[in-house]
C-alpha positions in Angstrom: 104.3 68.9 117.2 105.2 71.7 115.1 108.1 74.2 116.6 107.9 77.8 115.9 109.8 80.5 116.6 108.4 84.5 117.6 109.9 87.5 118.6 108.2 89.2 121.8 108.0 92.9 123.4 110.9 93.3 126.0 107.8 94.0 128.2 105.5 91.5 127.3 108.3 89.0 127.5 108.8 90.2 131.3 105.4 89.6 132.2 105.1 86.5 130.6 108.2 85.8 132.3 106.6 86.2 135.8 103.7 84.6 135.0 105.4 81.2 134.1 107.5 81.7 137.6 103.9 82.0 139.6 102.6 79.0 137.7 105.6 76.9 137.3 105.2 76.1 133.9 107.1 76.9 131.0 106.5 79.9 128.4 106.3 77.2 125.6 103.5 75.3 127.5 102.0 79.0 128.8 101.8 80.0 124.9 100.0 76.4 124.0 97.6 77.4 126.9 97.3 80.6 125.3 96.6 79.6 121.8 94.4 76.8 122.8 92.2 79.8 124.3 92.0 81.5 121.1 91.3 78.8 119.0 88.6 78.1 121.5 87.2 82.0 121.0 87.3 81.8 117.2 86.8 78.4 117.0 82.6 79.2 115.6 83.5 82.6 113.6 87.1 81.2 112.0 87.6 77.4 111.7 84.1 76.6 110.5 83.9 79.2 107.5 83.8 78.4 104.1 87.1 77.9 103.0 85.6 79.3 99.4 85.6 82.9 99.0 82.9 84.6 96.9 83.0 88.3 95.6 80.3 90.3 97.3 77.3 91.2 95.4 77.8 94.1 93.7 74.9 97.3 94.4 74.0 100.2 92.2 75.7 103.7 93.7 74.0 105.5 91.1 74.4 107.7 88.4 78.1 109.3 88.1 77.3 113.0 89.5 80.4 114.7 87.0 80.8 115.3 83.3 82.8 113.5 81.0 85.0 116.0 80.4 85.9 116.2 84.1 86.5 112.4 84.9 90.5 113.1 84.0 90.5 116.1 86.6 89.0 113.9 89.1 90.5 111.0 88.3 94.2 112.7 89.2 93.0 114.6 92.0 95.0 114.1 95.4 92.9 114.3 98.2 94.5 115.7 101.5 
């Protein structure tokens, strides 16, 4: 078993806290139960994909709607 240590929300870290008391478990076991029920979620859209990852296809935008001579401007414009 692999130990890990996270940081929680004061409030978050109440609740849990309350929850573990009405359950009489512990928060480490409460956090397994919790993990084990996102794994189960994602378990189709994250565990199963390709562990390979391929560049998109790239797709024509078109011609460039500017001049030359105003790529520079363009180029260091800050939008706002």
């Amino acid at each position: 078993m692999k130990k890990v240590q996270i940081q929680l929300p004061d409030p978050l870290a109440r609740d849990l806290a309350k929850i573990t008391d009405q359950l009489d478990i512990s928060l480490a076991e409460l956090l397994r139960r919790g993990a084990e029920y996102m794994r189960r979620c994602y378990s189709g859209q994250l565990l199963e994909a390709s562990t390979t990852w391929k560049a998109p296809q790239p797709r024509t935008l078109g011609r460039f709607k500017s001049s030359l001579k105003n790529w520079r401007q363009i180029g260091n414009s800050r939008e706002e």
